[in-house]
MMTF fields as JSON, N, C-alpha, C and O atoms, coordinates in Angstrom:
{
  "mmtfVersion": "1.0.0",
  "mmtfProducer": "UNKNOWN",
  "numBonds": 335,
  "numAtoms": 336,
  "numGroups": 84,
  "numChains": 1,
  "numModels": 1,
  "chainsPerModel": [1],
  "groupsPerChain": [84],
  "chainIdList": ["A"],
  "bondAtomList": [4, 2, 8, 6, 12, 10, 16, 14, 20, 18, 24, 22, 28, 26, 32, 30, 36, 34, 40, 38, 44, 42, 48, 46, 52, 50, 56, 54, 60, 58, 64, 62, 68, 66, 72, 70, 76, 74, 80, 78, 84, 82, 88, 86, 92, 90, 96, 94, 100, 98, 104, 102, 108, 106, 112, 110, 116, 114, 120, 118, 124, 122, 128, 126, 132, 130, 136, 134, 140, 138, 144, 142, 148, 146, 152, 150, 156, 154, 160, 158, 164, 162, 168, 166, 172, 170, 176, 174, 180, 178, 184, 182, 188, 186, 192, 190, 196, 194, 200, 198, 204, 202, 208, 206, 212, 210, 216, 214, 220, 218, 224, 222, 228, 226, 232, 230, 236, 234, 240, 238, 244, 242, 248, 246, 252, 250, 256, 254, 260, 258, 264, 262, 268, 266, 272, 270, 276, 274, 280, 278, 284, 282, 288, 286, 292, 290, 296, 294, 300, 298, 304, 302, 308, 306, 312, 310, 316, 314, 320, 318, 324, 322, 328, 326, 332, 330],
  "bondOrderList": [1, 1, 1, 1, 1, 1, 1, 1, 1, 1, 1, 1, 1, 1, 1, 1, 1, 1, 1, 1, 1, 1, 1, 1, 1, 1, 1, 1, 1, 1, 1, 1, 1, 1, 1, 1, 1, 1, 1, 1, 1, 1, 1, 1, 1, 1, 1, 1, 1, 1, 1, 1, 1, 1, 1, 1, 1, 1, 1, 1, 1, 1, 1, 1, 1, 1, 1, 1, 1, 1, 1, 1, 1, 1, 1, 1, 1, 1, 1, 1, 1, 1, 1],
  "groupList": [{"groupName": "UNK", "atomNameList": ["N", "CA", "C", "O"], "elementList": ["N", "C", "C", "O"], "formalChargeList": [0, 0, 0, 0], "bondAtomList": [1, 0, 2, 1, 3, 2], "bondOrderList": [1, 1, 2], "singleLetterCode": "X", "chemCompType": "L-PEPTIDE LINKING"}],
  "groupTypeList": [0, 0, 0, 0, 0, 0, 0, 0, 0, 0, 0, 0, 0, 0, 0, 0, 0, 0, 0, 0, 0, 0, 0, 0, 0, 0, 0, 0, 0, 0, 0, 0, 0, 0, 0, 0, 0, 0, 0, 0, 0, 0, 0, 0, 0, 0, 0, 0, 0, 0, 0, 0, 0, 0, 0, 0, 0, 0, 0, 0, 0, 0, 0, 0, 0, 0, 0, 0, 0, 0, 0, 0, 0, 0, 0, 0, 0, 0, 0, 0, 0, 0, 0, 0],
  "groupIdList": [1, 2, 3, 4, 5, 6, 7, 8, 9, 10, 11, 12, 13, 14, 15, 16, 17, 18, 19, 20, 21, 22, 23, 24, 25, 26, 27, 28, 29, 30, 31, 32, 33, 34, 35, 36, 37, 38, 39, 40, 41, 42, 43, 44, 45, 46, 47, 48, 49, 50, 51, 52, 53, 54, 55, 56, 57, 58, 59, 60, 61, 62, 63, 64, 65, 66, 67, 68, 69, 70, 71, 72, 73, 74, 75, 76, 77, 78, 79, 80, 81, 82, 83, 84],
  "secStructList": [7, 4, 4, 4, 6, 2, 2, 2, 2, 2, 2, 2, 2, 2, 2, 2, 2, 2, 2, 2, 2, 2, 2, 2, 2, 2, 2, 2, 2, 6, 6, 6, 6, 6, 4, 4, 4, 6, 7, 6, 6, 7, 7, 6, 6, 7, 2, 2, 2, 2, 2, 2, 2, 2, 2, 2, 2, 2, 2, 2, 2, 2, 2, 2, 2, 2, 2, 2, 2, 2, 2, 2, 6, 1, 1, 7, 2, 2, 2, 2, 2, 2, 2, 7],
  "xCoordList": [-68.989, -69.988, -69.473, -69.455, -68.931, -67.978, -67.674, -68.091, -66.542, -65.563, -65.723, -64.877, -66.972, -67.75, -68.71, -69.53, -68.914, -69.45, -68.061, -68.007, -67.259, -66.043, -65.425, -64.824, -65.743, -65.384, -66.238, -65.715, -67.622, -68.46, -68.457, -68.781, -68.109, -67.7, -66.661, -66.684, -65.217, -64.152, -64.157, -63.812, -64.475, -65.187, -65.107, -64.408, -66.606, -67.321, -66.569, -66.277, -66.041, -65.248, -63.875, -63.594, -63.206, -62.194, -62.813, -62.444, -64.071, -64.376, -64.519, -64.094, -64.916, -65.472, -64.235, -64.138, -63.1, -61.658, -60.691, -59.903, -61.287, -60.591, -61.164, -60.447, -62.322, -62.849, -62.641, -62.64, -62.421, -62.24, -60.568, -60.329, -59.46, -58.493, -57.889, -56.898, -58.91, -59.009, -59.616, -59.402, -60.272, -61.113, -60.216, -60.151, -59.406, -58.452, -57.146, -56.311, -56.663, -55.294, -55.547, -54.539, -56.669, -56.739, -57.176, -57.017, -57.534, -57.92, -56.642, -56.445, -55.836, -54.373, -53.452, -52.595, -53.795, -52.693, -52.909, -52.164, -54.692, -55.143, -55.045, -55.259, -54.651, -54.664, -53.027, -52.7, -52.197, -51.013, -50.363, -49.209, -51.321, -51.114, -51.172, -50.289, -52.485, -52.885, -51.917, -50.907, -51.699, -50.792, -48.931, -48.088, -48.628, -47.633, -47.238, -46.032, -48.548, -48.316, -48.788, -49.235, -48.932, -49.32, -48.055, -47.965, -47.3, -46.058, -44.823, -44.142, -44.313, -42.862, -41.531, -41.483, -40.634, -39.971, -40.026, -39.111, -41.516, -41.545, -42.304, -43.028, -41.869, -41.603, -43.213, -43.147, -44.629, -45.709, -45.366, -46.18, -44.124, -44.666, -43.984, -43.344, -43.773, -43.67, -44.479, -45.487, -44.033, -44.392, -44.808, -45.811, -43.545, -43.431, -44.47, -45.073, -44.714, -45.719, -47.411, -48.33, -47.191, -48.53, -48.73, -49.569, -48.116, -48.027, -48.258, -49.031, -47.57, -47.687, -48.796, -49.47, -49.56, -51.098, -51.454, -51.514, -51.623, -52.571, -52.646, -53.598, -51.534, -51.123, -51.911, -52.783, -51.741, -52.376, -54.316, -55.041, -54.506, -55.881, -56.337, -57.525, -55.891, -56.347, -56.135, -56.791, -55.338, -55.367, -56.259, -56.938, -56.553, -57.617, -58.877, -59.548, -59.374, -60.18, -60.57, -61.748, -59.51, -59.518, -60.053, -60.926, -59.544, -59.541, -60.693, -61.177, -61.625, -62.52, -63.313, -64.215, -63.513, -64.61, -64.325, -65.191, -62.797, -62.804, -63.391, -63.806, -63.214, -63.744, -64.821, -65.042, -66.074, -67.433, -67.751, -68.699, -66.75, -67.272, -66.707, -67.193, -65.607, -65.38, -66.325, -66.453, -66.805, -68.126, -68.88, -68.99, -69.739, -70.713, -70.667, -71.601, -69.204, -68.91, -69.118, -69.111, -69.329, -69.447, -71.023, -71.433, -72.104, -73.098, -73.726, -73.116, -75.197, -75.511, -76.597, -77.516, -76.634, -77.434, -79.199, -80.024, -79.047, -80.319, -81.121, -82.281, -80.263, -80.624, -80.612, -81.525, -79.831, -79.986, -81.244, -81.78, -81.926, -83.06, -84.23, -85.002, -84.251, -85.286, -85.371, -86.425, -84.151, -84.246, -84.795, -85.247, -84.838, -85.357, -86.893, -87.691],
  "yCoordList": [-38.559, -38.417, -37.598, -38.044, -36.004, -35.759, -36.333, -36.015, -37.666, -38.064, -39.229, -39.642, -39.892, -40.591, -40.052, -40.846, -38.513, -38.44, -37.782, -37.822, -37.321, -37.273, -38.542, -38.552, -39.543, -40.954, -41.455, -42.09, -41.243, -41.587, -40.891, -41.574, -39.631, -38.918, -38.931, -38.706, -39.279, -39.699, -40.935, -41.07, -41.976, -43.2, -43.361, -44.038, -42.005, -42.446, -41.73, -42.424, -40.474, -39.785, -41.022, -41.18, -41.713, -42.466, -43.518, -43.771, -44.018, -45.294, -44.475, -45.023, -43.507, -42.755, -42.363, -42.414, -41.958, -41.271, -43.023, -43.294, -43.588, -45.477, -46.052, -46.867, -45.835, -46.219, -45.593, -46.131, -44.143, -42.91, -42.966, -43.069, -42.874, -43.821, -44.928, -45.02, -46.097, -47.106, -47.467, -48.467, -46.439, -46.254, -45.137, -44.964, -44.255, -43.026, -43.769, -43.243, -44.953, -45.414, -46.523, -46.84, -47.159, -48.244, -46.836, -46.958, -46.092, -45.706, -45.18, -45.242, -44.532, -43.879, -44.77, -44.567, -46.088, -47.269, -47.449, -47.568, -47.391, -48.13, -47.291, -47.779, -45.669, -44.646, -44.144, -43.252, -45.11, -44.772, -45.758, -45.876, -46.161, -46.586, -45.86, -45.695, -44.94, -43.824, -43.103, -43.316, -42.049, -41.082, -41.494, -40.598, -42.774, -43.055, -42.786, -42.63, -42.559, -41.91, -40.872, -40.33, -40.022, -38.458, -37.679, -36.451, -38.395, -37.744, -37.814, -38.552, -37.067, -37.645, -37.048, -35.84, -37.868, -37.506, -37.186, -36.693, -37.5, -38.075, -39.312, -40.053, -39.343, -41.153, -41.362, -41.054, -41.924, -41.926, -42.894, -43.006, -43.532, -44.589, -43.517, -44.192, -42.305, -41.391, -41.82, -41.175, -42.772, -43.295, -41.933, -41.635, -41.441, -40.486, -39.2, -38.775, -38.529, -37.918, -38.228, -37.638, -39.601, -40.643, -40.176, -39.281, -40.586, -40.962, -39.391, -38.955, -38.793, -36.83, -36.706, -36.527, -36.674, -36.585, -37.434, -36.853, -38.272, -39.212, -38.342, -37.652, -38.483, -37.963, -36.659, -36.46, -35.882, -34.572, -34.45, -33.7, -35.494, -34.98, -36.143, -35.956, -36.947, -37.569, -37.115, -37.627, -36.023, -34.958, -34.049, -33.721, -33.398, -32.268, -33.355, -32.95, -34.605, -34.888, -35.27, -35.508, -35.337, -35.681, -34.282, -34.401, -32.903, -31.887, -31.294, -30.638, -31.355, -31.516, -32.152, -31.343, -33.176, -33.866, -33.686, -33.772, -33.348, -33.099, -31.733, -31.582, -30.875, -29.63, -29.381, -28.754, -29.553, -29.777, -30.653, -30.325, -32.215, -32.794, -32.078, -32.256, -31.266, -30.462, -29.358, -28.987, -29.019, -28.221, -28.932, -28.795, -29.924, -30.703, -31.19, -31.102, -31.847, -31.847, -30.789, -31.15, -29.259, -28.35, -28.453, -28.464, -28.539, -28.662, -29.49, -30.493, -29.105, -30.275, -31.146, -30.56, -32.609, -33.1, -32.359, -31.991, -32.457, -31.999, -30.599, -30.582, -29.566, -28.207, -28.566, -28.101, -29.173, -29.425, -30.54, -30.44, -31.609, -32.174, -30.784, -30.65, -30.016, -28.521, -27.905, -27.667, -27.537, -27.125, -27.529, -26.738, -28.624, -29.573, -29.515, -30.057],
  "zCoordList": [8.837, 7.794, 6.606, 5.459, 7.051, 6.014, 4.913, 3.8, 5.318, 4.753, 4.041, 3.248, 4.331, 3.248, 2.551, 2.09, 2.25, 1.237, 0.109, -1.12, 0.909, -0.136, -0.934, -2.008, -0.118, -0.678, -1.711, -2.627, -1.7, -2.329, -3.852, -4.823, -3.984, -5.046, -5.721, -6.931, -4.846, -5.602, -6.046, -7.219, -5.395, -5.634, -7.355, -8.11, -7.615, -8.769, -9.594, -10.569, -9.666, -10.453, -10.772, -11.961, -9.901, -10.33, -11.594, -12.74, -10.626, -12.152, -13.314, -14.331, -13.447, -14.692, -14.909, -16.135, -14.428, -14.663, -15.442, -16.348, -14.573, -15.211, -16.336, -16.917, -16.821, -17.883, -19.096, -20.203, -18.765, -19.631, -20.247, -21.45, -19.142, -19.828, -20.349, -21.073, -19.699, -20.245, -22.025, -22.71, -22.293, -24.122, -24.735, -25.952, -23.67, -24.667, -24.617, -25.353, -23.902, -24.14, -25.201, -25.833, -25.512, -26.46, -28.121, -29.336, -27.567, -28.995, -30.211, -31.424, -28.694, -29.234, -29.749, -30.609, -28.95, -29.618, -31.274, -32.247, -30.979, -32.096, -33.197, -34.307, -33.049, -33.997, -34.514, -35.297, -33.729, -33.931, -35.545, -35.956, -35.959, -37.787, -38.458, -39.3, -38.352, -39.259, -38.825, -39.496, -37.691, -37.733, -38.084, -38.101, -38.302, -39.068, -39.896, -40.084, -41.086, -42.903, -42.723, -43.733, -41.232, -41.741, -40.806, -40.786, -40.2, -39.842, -39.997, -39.285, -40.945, -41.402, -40.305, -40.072, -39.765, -38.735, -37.67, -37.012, -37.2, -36.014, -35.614, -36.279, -34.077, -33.915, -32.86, -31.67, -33.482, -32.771, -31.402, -30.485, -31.407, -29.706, -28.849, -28.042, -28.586, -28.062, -26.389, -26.103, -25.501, -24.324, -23.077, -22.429, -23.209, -22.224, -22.495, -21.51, -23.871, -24.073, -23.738, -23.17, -24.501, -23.66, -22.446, -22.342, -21.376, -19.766, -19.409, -18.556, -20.098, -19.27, -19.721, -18.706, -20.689, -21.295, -20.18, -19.096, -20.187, -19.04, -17.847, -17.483, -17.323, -15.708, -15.836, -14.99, -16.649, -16.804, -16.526, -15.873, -17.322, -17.47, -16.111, -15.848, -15.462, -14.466, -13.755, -12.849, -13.218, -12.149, -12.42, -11.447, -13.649, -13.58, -13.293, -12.344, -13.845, -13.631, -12.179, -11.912, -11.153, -9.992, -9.29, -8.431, -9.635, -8.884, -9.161, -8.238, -10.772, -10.917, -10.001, -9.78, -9.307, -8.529, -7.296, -6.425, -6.983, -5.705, -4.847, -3.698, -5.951, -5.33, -5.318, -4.281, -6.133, -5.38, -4.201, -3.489, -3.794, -3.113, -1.665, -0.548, -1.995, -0.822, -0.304, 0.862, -1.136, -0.728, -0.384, 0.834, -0.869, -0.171, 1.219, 2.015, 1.514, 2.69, 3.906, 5.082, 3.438, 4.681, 4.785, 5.946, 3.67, 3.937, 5.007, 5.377, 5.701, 6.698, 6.132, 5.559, 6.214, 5.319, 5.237, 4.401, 6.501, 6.963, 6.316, 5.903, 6.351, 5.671, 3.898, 3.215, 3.433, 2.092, 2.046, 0.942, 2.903, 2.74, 2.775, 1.826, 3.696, 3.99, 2.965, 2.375, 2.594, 1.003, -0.048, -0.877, -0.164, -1.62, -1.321, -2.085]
}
């Protein structure tokens, strides 16, 4: 029981983590015209900067959701229904 409610949370944090880089990797493509005439000597298809930005914030966003759902997991459903 645990371990599907940890599933159920990473679950939703991933689609929201896939959609979220899916609209920040099309926007950066799409913004890499403009920052062309505002940077002189350097080179915007900078791939590898891309990918470490990505990797970066899809891990915080992962560790973000994981660590509340790790707490939820010690809870018992039951005492958090008593509660409410």
């Amino acid at each position: 029981m645990p371990v599907s409610i940890l599933r159920l949370v990473l679950r939703e944090v991933a689609t929201v983590l896939f959609v979220g880089v899916a609209a920040g990797l099309c926007l950066a493509l799409a913004a890499v015209r403009v920052l062309e005439s505002l940077l002189f000597g350097m080179s915007t298809r900078d791939s590898v900067t891309l990918v470490a930005a990505t990797l970066l914030l899809a891990v915080a966003a992962l560790a973000a959701g994981y660590l509340p759902a790790r707490r939820a997991m010690r809870i018992d459903p039951m005492d958090a229904l008593r509660y409410e």
